[in-house]
C-alpha positions in Angstrom: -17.3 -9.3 -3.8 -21.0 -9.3 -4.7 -22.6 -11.5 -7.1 -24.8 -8.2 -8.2 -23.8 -6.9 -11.6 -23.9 -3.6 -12.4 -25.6 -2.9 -15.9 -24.0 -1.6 -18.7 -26.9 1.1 -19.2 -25.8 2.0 -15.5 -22.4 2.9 -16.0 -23.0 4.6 -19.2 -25.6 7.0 -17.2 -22.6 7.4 -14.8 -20.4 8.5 -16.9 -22.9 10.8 -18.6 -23.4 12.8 -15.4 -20.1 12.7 -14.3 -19.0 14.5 -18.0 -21.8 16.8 -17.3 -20.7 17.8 -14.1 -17.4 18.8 -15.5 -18.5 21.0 -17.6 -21.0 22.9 -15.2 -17.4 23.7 -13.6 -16.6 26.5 -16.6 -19.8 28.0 -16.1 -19.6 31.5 -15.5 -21.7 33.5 -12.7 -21.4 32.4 -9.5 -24.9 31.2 -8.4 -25.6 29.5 -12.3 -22.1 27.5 -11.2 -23.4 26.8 -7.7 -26.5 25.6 -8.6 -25.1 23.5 -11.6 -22.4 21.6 -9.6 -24.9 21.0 -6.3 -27.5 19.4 -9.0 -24.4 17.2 -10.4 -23.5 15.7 -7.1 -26.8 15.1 -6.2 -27.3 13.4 -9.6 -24.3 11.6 -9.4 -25.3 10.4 -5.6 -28.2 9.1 -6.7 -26.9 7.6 -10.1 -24.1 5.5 -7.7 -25.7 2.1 -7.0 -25.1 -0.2 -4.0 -22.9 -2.2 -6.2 -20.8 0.7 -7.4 -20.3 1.3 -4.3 -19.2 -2.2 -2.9 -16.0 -1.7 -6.0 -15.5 1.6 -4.9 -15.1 0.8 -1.0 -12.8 -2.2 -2.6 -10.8 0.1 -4.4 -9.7 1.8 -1.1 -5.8 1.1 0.0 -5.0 -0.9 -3.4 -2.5 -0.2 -5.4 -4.7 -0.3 -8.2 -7.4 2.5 -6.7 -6.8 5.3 -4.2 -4.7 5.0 -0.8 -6.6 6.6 2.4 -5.0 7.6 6.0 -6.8 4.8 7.6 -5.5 1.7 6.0 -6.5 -0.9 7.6 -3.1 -3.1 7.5 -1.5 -0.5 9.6 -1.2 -0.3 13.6 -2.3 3.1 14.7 -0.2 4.0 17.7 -2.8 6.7 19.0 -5.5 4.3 18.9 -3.6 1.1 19.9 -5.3 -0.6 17.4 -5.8 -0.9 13.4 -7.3 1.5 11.5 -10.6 1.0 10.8 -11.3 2.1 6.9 -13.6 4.9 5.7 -17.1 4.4 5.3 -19.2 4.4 2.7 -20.8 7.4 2.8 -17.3 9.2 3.1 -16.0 6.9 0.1 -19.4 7.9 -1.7 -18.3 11.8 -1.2 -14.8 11.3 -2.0 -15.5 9.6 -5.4 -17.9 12.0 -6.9 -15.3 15.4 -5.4 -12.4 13.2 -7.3 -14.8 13.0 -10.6 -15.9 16.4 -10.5 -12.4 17.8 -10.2 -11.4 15.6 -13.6 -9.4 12.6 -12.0 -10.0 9.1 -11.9 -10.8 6.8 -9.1 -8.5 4.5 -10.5 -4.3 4.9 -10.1 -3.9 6.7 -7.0 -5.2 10.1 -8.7 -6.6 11.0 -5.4 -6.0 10.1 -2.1 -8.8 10.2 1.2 -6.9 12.2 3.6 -8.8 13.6 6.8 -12.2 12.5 5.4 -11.4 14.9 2.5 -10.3 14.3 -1.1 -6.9 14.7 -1.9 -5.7 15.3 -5.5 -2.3 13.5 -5.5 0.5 14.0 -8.0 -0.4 11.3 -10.2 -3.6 13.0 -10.4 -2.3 16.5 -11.7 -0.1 14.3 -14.4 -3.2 13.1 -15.5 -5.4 16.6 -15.2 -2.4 17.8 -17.6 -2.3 15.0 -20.1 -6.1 15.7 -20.5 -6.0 19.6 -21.4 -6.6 19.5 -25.4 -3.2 20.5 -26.9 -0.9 19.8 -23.9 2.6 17.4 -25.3 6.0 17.1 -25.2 5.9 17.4 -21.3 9.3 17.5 -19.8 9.7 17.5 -16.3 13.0 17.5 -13.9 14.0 17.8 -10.3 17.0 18.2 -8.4 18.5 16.9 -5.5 16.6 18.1 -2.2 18.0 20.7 0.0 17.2 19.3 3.5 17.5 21.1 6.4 15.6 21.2 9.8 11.9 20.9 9.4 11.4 20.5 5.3 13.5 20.5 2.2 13.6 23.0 -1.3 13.5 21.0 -4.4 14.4 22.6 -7.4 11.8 21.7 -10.4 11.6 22.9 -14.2 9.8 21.6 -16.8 8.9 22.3 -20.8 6.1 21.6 -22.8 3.8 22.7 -25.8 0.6 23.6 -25.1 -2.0 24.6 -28.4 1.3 24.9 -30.4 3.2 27.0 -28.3 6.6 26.0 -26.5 6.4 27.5 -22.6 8.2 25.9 -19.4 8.4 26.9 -15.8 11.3 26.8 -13.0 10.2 26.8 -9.5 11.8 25.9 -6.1 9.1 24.0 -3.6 9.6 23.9 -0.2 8.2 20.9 1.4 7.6 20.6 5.1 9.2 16.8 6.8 10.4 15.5 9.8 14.1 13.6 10.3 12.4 10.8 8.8 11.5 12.2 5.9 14.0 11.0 2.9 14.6 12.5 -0.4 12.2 10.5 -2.5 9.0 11.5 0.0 10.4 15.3 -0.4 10.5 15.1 -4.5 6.9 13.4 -4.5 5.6 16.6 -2.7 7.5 18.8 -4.4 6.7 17.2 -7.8 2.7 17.6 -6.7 3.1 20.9 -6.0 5.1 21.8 -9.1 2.4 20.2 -11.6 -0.8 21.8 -9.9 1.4 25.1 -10.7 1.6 24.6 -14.1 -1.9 23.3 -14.5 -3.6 26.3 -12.6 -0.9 28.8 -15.0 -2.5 26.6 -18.2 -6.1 26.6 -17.5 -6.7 30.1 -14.9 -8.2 28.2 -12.3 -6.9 27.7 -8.6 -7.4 23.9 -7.3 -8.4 23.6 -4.0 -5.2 22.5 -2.4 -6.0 20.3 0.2 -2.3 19.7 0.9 -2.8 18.8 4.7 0.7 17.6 4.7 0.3 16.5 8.7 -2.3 13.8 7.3 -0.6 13.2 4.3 2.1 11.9 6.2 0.6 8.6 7.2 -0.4 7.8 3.8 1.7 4.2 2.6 3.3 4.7 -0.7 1.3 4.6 -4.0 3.2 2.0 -5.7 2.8 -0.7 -2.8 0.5 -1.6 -0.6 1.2 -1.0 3.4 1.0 -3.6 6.1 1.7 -2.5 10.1 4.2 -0.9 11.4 6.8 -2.9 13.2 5.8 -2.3 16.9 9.5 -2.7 18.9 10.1 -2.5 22.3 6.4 -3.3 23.3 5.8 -5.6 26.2 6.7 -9.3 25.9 2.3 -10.0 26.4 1.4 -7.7 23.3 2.3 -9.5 20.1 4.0 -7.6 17.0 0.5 -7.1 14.6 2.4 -7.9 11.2 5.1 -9.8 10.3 8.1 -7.7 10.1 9.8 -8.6 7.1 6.8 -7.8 4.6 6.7 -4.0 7.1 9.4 -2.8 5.6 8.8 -4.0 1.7 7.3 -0.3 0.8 9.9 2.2 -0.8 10.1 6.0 0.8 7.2 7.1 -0.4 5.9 10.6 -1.1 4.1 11.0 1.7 4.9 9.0 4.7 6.1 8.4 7.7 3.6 5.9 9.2 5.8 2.8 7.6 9.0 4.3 9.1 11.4 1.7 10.3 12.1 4.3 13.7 9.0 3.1 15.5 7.8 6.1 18.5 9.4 5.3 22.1 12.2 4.7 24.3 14.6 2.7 22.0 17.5 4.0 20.2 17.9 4.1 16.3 20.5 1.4 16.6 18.3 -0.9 18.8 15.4 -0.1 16.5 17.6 -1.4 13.6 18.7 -4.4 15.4 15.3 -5.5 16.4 14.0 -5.3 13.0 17.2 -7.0 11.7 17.2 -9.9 14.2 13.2 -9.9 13.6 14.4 -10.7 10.1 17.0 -12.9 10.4 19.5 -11.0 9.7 22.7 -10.9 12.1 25.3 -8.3 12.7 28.0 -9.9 10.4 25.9 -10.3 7.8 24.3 -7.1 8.0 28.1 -5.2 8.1 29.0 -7.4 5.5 26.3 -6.3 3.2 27.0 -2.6 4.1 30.6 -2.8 3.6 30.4 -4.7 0.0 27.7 -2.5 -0.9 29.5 0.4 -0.1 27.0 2.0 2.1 29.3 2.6 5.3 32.7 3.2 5.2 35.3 1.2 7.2 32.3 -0.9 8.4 34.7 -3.2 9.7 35.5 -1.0 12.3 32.3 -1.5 14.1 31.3 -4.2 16.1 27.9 -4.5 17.2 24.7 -2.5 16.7 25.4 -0.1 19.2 28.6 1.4 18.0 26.9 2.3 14.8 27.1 5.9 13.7 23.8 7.0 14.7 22.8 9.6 12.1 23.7 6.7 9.7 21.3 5.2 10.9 18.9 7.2 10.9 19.4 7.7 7.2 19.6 4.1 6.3 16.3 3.1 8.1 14.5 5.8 6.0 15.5 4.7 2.8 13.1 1.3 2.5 14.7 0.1 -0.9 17.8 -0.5 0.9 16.6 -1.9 4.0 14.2 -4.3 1.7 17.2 -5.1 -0.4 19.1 -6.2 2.8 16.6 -7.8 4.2 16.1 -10.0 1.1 19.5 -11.0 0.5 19.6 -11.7 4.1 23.1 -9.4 4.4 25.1 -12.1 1.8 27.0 -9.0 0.4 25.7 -9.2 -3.1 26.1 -6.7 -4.7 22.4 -5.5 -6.0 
């Protein structure tokens, strides 16, 4: 980090423009608005120091800031390589789009997907916690309808808005692969749901941005990503990460890239027994966990990898939290 401190006086004019620019986004007639929101980005571009911008680049692929689609702690496959992170010019752009649409740069309010802001669901909760009035938000979801190529979640929610009780019931349907697990289906579907209500609340259409091929190699908000295990590459090429700490992030809401089913010629089964064994964790141990925890009937039955059931696994190596959980307890059979 740089030793350069960025004044007080600065970051007060930043946040100046940055509430002026909001506003110029209610004004009415089209060239008055055009005009008003060019001069605010060009403000705010000019207001943005060289040490704002150091934080900012820092804040990209934290937990704490915003997650990109070019992390990077992961291997990308099409590239044979890591990513390489955003520059600063794309960060720059990115920032000031993510203030001017009301959303922090802070959280994981917005995301950098495709060079291009991305207004996440954590950003819409907080969009909607900001409109004057808004409480008593309520929202729900069911269970995910998956079938071949996506899933319909059911949401509803209630709230007050200036006094008056209103709610909404809608059923998403979210695009995924056979990867795709219930939690990264409810994430999108939840994102969806709140830019609904907020557009109903306050008459405006938010650019959507959804891009949900990108958005599928974001890592999960809540932890940060690390590589990809890379099975079944040749004995010379080296795994890039350490394989226990790969699969440590939770199905997220938007990914695939951290899928335990690595791309290739392996099967599911030998993909779970290489990260397993990669892990320390044998085939007794592993059953034995399974079995006590109740995730696989008459485990006993089986006796190696192979004869696993194979849409099982499939399912199981989606669902992180139990993969991490296993992993951790190294298949003892606790029961956690």
């Amino acid at each position: 980090m740089s030793n350069v401190t960025i004044k007080k006086s600065e970051i007060e004019n930043l946040d100046k423009i940055a509430a002026n620019a909001l506003s110029t986004l209610g004004i009415a007639g089209s060239f008055e608005q055009t005009f008003a929101v060019a001069d605010a980005m060009v403000q705010l571009r000019e207001a943005i120091t060289p040490a704002m911008m150091e934080r900012f680049v820092k804040l990209q692929n934290t937990k704490l800031g915003f997650m990109t689609d070019k992390n990077p702690k992961v291997w990308n496959k099409k590239d044979n390589a890591y990513n390489k992170p955003y520059a600063e010019d794309v960060v720059k752009d990115c920032v000031i789009e993510a203030t001017m649409r009301g959303v922090k740069t802070i959280g994981n309010q917005f995301n950098i997907i495709a060079s291009g802001c991305y207004i996440t669901k954590e950003g819409f909760q907080w969009k909607l916690k900001q409109l004057e009035g808004f409480a008593d938000f309520k929202p729900a979801t069911a269970v995910p309808r998956i079938s071949s190529g996506g899933a319909i979640v059911d949401c509803e929610a209630s709230w007050t808005y200036k006094g008056k009780p209103d709610s909404m019931k809608a059923s998403i349907a979210c695009k995924g692969d056979e990867w795709a697990g219930a939690d990264s289906y409810i994430g999108k579907a939840e994102r969806k749901f709140y830019k609904r209500i907020y557009e109903r609340l306050t008459g405006t259409t938010e650019p959507d941005g959804e891009a949900e091929a990108e958005t599928n190699l974001l890592p999960p908000a809540e932890k940060e990503q690390v590589a990809a295990p890379q099975f079944g590459k040749p004995a010379t090429e080296p795994v890039k990460e350490n394989t226990v700490e790969a699969v440590k992030a939770p199905n997220a809401s938007a990914t695939t890239q951290g899928s335990l089913m690595p791309a290739g010629e392996m099967t599911p089964q030998e993909s779970l027994e290489a990260l397993m064994n990669d892990a320390g964790v044998t085939f007794d141990a592993f059953r034995t966990w399974a079995q006590t925890t109740e995730r696989l009937d008459d485990a006993d039955k089986y006796g190696s990898w192979s004869e696993l059931p194979t849409q099982w696994v499939k399912v199981f190596s989606s669902d992180h939290r139990s993969v991490s959980k296993c992993i951790t307890l190294k298949g003892t059979g606790a029961k956690k």
